[in-house]
N, C-alpha and C positions, 0 to 999 in steps of 0.2 A: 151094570157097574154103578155103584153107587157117585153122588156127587162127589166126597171127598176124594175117591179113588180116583174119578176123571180131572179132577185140579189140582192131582196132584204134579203129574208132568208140567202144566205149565208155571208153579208155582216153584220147581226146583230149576225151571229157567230162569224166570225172574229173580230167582235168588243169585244164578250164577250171573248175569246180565250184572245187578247192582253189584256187585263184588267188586270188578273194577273199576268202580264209580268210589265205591267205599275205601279202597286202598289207596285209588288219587287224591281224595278229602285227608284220608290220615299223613301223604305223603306234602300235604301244604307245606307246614312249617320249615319238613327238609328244603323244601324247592324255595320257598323265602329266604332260607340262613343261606341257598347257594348262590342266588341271586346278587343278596348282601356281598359275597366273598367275592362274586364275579366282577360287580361294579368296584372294587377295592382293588383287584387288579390293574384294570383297566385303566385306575386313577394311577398306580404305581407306576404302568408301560409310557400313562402319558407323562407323566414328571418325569422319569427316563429319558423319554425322545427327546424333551424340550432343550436341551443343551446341543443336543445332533442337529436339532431344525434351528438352531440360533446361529451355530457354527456355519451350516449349509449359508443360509442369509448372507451373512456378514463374507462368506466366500461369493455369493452374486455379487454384490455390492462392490466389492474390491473390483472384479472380473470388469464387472459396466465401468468403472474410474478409469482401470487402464485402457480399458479398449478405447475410450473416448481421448485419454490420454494421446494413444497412438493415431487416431485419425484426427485430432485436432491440427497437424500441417496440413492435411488433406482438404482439411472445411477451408484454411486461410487460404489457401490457391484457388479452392474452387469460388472463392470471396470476392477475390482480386479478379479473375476470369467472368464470372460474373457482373461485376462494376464496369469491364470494359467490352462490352459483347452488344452487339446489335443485330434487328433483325429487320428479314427482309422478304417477299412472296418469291420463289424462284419460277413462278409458274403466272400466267396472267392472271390478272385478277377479277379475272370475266368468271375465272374456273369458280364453280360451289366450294364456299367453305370446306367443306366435308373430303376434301379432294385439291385442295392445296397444300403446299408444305413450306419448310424454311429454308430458306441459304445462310443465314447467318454468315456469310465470310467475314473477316476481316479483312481480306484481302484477296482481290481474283488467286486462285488454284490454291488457297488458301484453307484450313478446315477450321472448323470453330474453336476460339480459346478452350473451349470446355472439352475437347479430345485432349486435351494435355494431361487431363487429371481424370480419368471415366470412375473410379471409385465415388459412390455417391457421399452424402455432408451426412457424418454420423448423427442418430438422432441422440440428442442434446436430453440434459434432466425437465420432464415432463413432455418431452416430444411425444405427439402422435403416431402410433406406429403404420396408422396406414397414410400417413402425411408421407413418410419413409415409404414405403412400398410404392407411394405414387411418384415418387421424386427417382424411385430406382428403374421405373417403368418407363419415364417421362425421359431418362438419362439414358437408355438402352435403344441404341438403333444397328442398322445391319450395313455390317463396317463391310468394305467390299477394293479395300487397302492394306494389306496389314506388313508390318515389320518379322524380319527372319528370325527373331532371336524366342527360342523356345519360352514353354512356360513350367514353371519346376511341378514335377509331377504330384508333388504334396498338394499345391493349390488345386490341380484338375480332380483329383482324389476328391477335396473337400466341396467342391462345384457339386461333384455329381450326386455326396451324400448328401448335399443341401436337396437339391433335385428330386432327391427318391422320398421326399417326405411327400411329391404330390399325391393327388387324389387318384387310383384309380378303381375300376369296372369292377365290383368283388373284392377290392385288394389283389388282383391278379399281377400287376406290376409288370406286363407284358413284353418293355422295352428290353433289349439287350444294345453295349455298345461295342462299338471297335473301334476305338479311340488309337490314331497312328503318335510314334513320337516322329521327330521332323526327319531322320536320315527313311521313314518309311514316306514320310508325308513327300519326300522329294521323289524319291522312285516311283512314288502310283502320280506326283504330279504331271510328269514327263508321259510315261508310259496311256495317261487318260485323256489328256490334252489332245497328244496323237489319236488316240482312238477314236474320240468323239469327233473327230471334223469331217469322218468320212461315214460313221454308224448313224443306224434310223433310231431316235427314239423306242427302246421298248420296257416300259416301266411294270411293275409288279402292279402296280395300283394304278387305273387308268385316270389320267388326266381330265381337269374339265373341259367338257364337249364345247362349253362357249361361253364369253363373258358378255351380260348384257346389263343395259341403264346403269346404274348407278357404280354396280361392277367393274362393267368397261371403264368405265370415266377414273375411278382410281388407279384402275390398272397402268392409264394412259396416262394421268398426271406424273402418279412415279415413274415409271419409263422415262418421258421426258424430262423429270428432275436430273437423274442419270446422266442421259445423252447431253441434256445442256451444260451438267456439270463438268464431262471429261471430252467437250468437243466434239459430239456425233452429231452433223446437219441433217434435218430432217429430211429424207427421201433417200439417206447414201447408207444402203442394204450392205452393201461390205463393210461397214465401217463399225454399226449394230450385230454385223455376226462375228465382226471382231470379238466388241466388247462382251458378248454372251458363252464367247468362250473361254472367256476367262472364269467363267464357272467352274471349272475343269479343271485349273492352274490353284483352286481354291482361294485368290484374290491372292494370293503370295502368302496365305495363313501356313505357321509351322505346325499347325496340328489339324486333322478333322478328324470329328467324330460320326463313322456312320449310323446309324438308327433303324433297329428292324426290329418288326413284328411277328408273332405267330400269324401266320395265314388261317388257322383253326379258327381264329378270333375276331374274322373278319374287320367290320367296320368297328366297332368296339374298343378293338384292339389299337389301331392303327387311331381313334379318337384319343386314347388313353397315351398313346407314344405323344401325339400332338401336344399337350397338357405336359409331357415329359420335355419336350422341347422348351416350351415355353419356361419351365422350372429352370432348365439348366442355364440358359440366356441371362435368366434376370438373375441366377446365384453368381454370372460369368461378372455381370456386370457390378454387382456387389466386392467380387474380388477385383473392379478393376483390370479384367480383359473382354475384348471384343467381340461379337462374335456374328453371324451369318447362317440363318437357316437355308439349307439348298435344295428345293424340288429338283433342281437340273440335275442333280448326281443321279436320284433316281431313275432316269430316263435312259440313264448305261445302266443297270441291273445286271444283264448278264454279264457284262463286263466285271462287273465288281464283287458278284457269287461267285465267279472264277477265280479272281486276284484273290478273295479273304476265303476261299470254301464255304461260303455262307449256305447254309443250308439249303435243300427244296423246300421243307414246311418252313421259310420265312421270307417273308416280305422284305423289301426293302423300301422304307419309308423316305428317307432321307439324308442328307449329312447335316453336319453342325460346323466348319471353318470357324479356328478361334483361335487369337493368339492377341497381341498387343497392334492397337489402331495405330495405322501413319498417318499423323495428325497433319502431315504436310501434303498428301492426296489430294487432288479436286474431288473424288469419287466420294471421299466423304466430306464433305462439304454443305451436305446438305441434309432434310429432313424432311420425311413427309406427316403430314394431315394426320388428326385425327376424328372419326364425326363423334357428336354431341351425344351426351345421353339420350337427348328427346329424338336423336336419329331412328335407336335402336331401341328403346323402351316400347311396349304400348301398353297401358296400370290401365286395369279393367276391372268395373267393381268401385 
């Protein structure tokens, strides 16, 4: 075979090969004029939008006046509540920082001016928003008194959508709740009360095996915050299994909400309910109710898979008691500690 005859197969490749090179060169100019058209779009959609996103604006703006509008009686009480408020260690002061708390009474069996008003001081124009979060944090404790008079179900609605904005594992969202209204919250009050003075603890999720150093010592100052605040003398065991059964009674709360987990999701799961807990507390406390996380519920489990048919694949984590503080309670009267950054930080590097 001659040379031309052997170049010629690879030269009607190359021919076909540049073809599509040749036809995307002639198709420039189209794909510039499209370009041009597309950018001329774009510019149209945005001159469009811009009266929607003007509109949207000026609807925030209104939104933040009135809302500020409406908790501005709130900020003046909590004003006034604050100008007259003192504090005080309810615990000796031998105790570590990190493991003292407040009494703040104003008066023995008294609670603090600031349970009159638990809604926290809306943030104001240029407030910090996590100035607000810390004030709602700092505002939130675990009320363990509460008044009969329910909460309208629109507010617990909007608690919980606040709540389901936290983070969890995947996005798996694991929590489920059973949120009682109060003619249920009475009948499982009664019926659980009884129950639990004579049953052994048997919880889904086992308890910790033991509390040590620094552990114990908080454990033990809030304990005795407690006892001290509603009259239990140290060493009178009847007097302490009183007041721990009033776990059970849900401190007089007209609503709990219980909290379970898939059991599939083990530890994960029941981390991510945790995080759920804490959301719902500080949305409660935003709306101005009280509230109480309770491990004791969990310790009647089968008691309470029976009462609600809660599943076998779920856990039972916890309850939530919530309703409005009785600001006239010794029980809440007080406050505990919290440690320092430099407690729990250790910046390495």
């Amino acid at each position: 075979m001659s040379g031309p005859e052997r170049d010629a197969p690879g030269r009607a490749r190359r021919a076909d090969g540049g073809a599509p090179g040749r036809a995307q060169r002639a198709d420039a100019p189209e794909r510039a004029h499209q370009a041009q058209r597309d950018a001329s779009d774009k510019a149209h959609r945005a001159d469009g939008d811009a009266p929607e996103r003007a509109q949207r604006a000026d609807g925030y703006a209104r939104e933040r006046e009135q809302q500020a509008q409406r908790d501005a009686p709130g900020m003046a009480r909590r004003a006034d509540g604050d100008a007259s408020g003192s504090g005080s260690d309810a615990t000796p002061a031998s105790a570590p920082a990190s493991v003292r708390g407040t009494a703040r009474d104003a008066a023995p069996g008294r609670a603090p001016d600031s349970l009159r008003d638990t809604a926290p001081d809306a943030a104001g124009p240029g407030d910090d928003a996590l100035a607000t979060l810390d004030r709602l944090f700092a505002a939130r404790w675990s009320c363990r008194a509460f008044l009969p008079e329910p909460i309208p179900e629109a507010t617990v609605t909007r608690i919980v959508a606040t709540a389901q904005r936290v983070a969890s594992w995947n996005n798996t969202q694991p929590w489920q709740l059973i949120v009682t209204r109060k003619p249920e919250t009475d009948r499982l009050r009664a019926a659980l009360y009884a129950h639990a003075q004579t049953a052994a603890p048997a919880p889904d999720i086992p308890f910790p095996t033991a509390y040590e150093g620094v552990y114990k010592a908080r454990r033990s100052a809030c304990g005795w915050q407690l006892y001290d605040a509603v009259g239990v003398a140290r060493g009178d065991r009847a007097a302490s299994a009183r007041q721990t059964l009033e776990n059970f009674r849900f401190f007089g709360a007209p609503h709990v909400a219980l909290v379970t987990a898939p059991a599939a999701l083990g530890t994960y799961g029941v981390l991510d309910c945790g995080a759920f807990v804490t959301a719902f507390m500080t949305a409660a406390q935003a709306a101005g109710v009280a509230t109480i996380a309770q491990a004791a519920l969990a310790t009647q489990a089968p008691f309470l898979r029976d009462w609600f048919a809660v599943p076998e694949d779920r856990w039972i984590v916890c309850g939530i008691a919530f309703g409005r503080a009785d600001p006239d309670h010794p029980a809440n009267g007080y406050r505990t500690a919290r440690a320092s950054p430099d407690d729990v930080v250790d910046w390495r590097g």
